[in-house]
C-alpha positions as a LaTeX table, in Angstrom:
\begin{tabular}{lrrr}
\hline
Residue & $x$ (\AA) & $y$ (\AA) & $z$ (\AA) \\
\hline
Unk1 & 0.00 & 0.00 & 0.00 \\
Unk2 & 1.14 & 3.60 & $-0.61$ \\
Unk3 & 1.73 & 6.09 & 2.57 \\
Unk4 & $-1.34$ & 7.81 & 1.60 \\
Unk5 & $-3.78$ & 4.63 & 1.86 \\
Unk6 & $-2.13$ & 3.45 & 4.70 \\
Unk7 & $-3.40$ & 6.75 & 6.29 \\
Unk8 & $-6.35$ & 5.83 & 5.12 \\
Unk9 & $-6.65$ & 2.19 & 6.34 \\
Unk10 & $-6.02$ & 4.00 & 9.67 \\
Unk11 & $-8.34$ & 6.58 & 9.72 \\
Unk12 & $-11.37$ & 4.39 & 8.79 \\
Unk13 & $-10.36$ & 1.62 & 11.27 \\
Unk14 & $-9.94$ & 3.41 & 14.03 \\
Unk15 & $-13.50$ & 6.08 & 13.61 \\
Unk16 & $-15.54$ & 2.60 & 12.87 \\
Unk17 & $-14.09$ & 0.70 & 16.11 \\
Unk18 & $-14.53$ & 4.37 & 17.68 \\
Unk19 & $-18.36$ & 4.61 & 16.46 \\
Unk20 & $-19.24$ & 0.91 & 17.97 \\
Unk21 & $-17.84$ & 2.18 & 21.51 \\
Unk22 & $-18.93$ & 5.63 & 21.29 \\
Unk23 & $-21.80$ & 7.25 & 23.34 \\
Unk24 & $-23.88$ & 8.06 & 19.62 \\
Unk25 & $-27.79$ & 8.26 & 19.38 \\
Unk26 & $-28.23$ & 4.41 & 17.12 \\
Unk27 & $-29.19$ & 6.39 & 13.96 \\
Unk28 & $-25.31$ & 8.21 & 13.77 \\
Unk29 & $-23.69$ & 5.07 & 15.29 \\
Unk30 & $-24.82$ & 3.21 & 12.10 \\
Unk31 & $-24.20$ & 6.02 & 10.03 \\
Unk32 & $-20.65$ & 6.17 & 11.10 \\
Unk33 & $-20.15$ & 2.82 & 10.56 \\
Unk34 & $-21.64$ & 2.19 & 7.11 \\
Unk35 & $-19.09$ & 5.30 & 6.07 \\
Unk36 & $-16.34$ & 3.65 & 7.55 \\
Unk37 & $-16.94$ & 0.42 & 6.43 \\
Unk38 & $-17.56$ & 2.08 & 2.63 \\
Unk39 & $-14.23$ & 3.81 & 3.31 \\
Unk40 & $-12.06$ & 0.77 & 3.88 \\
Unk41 & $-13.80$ & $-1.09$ & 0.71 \\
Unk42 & $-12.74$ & 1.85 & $-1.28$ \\
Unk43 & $-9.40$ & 2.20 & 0.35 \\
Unk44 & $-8.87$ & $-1.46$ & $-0.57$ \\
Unk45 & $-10.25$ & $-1.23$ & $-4.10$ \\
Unk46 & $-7.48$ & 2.04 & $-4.80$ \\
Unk47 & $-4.86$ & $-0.45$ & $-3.36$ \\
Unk48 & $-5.18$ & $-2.86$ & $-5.55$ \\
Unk49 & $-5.95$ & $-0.74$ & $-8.98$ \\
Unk50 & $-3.77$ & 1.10 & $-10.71$ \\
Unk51 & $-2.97$ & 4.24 & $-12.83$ \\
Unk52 & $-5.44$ & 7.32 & $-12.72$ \\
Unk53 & $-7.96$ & 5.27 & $-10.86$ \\
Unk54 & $-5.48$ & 4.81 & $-7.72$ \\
Unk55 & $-4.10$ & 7.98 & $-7.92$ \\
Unk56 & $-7.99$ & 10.05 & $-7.89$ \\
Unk57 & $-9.61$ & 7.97 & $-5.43$ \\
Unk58 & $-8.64$ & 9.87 & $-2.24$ \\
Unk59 & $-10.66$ & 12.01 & $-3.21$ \\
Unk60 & $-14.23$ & 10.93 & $-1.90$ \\
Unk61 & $-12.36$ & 9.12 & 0.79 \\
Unk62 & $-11.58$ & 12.74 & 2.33 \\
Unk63 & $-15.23$ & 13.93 & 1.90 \\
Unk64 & $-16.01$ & 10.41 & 3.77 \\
Unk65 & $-13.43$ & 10.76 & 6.40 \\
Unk66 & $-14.92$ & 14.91 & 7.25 \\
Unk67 & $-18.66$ & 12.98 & 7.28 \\
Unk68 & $-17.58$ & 10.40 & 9.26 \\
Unk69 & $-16.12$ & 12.53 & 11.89 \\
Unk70 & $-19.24$ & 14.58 & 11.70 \\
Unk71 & $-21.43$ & 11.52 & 12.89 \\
Unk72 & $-20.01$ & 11.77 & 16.20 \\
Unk73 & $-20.82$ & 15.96 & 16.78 \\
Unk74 & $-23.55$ & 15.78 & 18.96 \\
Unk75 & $-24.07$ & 19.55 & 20.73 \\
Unk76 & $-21.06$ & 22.32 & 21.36 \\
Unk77 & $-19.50$ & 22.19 & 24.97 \\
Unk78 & $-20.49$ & 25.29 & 26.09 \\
Unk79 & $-17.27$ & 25.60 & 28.36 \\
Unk80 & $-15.08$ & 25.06 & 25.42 \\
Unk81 & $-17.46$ & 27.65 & 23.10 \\
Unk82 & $-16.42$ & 29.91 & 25.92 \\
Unk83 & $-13.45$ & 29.83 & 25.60 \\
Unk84 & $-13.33$ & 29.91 & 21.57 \\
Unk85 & $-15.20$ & 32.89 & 22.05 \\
Unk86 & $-12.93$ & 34.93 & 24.51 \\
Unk87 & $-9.94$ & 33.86 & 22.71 \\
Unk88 & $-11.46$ & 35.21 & 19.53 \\
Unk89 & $-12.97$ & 38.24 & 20.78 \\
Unk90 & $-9.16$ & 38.84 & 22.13 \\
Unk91 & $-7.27$ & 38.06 & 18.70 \\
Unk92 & $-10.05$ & 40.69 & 16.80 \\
Unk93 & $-9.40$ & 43.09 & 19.18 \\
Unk94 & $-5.87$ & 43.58 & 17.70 \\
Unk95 & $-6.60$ & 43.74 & 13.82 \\
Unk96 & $-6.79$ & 47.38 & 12.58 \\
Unk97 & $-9.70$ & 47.52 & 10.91 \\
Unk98 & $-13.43$ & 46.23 & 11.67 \\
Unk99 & $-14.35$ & 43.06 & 10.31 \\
Unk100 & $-17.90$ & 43.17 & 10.11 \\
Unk101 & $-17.59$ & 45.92 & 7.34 \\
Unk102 & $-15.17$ & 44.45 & 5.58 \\
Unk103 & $-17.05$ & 41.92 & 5.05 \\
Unk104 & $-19.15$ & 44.10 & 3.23 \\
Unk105 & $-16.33$ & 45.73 & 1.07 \\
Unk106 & $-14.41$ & 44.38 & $-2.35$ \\
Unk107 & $-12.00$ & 42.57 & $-0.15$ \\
Unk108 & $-15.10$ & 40.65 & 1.65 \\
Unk109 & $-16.44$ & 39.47 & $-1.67$ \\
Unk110 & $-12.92$ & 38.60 & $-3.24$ \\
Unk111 & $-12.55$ & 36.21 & 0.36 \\
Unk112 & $-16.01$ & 35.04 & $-0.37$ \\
Unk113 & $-14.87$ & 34.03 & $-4.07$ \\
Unk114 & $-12.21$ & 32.46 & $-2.54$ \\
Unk115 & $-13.91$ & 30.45 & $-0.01$ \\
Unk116 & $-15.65$ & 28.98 & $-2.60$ \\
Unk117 & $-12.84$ & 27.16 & $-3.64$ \\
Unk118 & $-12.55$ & 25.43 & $-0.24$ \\
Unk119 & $-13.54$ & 22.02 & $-1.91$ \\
Unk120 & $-12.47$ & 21.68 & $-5.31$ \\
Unk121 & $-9.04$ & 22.43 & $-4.73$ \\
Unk122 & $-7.91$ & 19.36 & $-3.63$ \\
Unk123 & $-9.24$ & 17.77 & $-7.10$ \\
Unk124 & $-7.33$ & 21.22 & $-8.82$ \\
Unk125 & $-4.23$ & 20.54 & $-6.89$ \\
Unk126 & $-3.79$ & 16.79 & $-7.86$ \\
Unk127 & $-4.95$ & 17.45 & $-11.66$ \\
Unk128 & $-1.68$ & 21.09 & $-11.14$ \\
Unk129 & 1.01 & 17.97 & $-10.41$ \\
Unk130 & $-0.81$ & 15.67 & $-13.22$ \\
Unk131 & $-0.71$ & 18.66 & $-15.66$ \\
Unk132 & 3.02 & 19.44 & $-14.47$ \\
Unk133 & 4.11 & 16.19 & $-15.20$ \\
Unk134 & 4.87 & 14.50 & $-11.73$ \\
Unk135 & 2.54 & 11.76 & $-11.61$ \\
Unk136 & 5.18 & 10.13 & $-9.95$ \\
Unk137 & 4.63 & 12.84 & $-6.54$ \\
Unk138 & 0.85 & 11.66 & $-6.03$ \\
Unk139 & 2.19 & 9.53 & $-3.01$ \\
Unk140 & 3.46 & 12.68 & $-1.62$ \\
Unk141 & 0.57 & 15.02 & $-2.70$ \\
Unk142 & $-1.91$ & 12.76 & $-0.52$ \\
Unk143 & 0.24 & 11.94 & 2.21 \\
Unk144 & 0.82 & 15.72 & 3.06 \\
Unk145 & $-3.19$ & 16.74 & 2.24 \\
Unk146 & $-4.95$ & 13.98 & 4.14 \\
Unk147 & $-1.91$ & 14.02 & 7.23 \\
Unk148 & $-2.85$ & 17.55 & 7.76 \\
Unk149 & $-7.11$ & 17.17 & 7.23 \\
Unk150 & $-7.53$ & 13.79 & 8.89 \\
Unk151 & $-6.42$ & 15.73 & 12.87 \\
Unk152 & $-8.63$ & 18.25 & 11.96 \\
Unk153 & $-11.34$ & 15.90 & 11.82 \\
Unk154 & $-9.50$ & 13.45 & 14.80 \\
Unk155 & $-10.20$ & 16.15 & 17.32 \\
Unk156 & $-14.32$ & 16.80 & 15.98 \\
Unk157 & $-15.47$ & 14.02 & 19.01 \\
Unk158 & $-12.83$ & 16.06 & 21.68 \\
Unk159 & $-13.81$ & 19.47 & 20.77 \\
Unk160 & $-16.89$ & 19.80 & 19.59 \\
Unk161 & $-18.00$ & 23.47 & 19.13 \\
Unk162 & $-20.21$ & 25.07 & 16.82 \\
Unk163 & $-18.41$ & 27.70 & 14.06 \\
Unk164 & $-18.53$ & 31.88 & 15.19 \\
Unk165 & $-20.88$ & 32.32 & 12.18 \\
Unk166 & $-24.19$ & 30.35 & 13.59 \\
Unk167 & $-22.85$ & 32.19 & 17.43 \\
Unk168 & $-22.92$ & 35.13 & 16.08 \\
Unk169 & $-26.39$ & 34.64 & 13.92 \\
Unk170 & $-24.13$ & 35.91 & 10.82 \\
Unk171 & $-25.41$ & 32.97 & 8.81 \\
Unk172 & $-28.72$ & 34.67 & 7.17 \\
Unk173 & $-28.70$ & 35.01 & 3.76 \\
Unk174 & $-31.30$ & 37.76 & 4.12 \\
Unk175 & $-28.76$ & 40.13 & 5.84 \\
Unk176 & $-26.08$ & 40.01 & 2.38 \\
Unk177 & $-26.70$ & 40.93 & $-1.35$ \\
Unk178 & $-23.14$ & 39.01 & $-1.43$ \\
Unk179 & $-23.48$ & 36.35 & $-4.27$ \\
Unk180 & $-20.83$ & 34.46 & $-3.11$ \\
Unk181 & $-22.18$ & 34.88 & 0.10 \\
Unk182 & $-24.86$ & 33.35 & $-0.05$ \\
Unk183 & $-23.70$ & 31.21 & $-2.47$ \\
Unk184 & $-20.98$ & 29.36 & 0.35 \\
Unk185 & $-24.07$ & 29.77 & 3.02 \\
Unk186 & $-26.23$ & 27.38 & 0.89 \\
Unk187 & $-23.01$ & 25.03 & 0.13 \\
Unk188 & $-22.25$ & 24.81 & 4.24 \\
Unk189 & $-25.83$ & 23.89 & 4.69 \\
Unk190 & $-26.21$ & 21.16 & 1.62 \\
Unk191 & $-22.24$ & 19.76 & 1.78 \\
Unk192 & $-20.89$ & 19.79 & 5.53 \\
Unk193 & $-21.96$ & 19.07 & 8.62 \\
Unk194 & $-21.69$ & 22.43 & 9.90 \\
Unk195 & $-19.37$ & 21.58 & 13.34 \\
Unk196 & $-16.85$ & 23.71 & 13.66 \\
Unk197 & $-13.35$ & 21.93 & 13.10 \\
Unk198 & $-10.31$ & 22.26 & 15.40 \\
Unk199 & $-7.72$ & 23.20 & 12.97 \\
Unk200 & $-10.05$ & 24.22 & 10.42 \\
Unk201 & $-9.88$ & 21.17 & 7.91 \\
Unk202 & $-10.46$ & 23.61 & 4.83 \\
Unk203 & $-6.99$ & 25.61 & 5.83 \\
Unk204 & $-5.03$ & 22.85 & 6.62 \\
Unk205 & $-5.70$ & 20.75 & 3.35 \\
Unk206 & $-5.55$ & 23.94 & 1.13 \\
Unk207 & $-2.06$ & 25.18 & 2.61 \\
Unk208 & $-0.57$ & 21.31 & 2.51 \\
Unk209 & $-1.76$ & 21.60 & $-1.33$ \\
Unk210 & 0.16 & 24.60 & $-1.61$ \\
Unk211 & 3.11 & 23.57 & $-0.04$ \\
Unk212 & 3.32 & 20.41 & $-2.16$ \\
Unk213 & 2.41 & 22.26 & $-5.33$ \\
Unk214 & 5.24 & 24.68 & $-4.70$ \\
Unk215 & 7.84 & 22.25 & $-3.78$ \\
Unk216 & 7.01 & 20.10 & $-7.09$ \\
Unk217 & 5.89 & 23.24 & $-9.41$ \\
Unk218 & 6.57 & 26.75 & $-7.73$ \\
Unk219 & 4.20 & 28.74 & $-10.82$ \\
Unk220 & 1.30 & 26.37 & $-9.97$ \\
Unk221 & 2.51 & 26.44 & $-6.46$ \\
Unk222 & 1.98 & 30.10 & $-6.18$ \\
Unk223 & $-1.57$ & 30.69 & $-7.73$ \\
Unk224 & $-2.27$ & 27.59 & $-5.36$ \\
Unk225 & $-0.67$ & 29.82 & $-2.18$ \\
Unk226 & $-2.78$ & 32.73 & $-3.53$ \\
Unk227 & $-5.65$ & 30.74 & $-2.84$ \\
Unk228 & $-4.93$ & 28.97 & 0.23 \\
Unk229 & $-4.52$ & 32.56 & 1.85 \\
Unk230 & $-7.58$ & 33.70 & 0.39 \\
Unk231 & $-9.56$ & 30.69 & 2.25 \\
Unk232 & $-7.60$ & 31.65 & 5.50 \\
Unk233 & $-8.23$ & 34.85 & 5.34 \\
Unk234 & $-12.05$ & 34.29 & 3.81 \\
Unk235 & $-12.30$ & 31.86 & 7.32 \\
Unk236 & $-11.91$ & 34.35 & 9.17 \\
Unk237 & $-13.75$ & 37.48 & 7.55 \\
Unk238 & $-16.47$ & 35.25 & 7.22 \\
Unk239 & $-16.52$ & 33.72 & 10.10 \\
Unk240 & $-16.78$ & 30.18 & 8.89 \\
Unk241 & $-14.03$ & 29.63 & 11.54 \\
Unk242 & $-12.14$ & 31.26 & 14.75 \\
Unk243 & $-8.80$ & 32.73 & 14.02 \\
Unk244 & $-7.40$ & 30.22 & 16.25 \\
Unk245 & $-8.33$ & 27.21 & 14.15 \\
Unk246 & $-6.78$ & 29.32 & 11.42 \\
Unk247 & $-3.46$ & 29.73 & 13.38 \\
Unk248 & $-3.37$ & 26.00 & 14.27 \\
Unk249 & $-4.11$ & 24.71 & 10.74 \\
Unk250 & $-1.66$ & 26.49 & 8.84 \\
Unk251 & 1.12 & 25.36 & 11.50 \\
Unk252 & 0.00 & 21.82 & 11.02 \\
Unk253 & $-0.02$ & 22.22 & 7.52 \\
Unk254 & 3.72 & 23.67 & 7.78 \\
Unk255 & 4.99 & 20.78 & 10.27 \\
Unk256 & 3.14 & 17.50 & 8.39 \\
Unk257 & 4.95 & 19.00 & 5.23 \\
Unk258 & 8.17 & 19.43 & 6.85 \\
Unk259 & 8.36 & 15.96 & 7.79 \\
Unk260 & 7.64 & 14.61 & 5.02 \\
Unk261 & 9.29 & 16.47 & 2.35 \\
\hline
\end{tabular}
């Protein structure tokens, strides 16, 4: 098996043993454990293929491994929210400018735009290294992405808290004329389960894709990094995430690529 499925193998094995022992209403227990179980098959099935099919099949696995993690959120810890919440209210307290109205500015709808691109671009990233010729680096690619997502999701049982957007009531689509606005409101609603992750999953994966991308092909590496900062910073204008999930992403990002490349 490659470094990547072996991550994998892992990740499935242990959230399915995890869902079995887990205190989980019977309806998400058996949820969990159908993904899991459809995780390892395909896991197992990308083992033992080859060419393109191998190499592209991570990619549902990581939209199974964020669901599967999601089975277990059951209600925010209100201590922990508390906390979240100081510590942010703290780290806004220092930026020069107010956030609220830049999120209605040019800059809040350019971090909206970018947002957006929160999950396709680890799909864009793999086809960058295809199109750059090093088909040979899709081992690495994965191994870096999904050892930088998968903790984010690891921690969703420990810390479960709910996102500054629905604490803050910022979530209405009836207070923004922002297309892509509303746009990633409806997409949070239909495509995640709308816990908030500690590191944010979306920064962590984006910023390993960069890192790779840049390491392997620095001109695709850069529009890549352009991107990555535009979800970090659309995270936090946004407030799809605290600035501290932010912070802790992109230095797991940093440290899982270090090690490996």
């Amino acid at each position: 098996m490659r470094t990547g499925e072996l991550v994998n193998l892992a990740y499935f094995s242990v959230f399915t043993v995890l869902a079995l022992v887990w205190r989980l209403p019977v309806s998400s227990r058996v949820k969990a454990v159908l993904i899991g179980l459809a995780g390892l098959g395909i896991n197992q099935v990308a083992a033992r293929a080859g060419g393109i099919f191998r190499d592209w099949l991570p990619v549902p696995l990581m939209a199974l491994a964020y669901w599967q993690s999601g089975c277990f959120f059951q209600k925010a810890n209100p201590r922990l929210q508390a906390i979240f919440e100081s510590s942010e209210t703290r780290i806004l307290r220092l930026l020069p400018f107010d956030l609220a109205a830049c999120a209605h500015t040019w800059l809040g709808t350019l971090l909206e735009l970018a947002y957006v691109f929160c999950y396709p671009i680890v799909p864009l990233g793999l086809a960058a290294l295809y199109l750059a010729g090093f088909k040979n680096a899709v081992d690495d690619y994965w191994t870096v992405v999904l050892l930088s997502a998968y903790p984010c999701y690891v921690l969703l049982p420990f810390i479960q808290l709910l996102p500054p957007r629905l604490m803050e009531r910022r979530d209405q689509t009836s207070q923004t004329n922002l297309v892509f606005r509303r746009f990633n409101l409806w997409l949070v609603r239909q495509v995640t389960h709308e816990a908030n992750t500690f590191p944010s999953g979306h920064v962590a994966a984006s910023t390993a894709i960069a890192l790779v991308l840049l390491w392997f092909t620095p001109a695709a590496g850069v529009v890549f990094a352009v991107i990555a900062a535009g979800i970090a910073a659309g995270c936090i204008v946004g407030r799809y995430h605290y600035a501290i999930d932010v912070g802790a992403a992109l230095a797991l990002a940093a440290i899982v690529f270090g090690i490996v490349l």
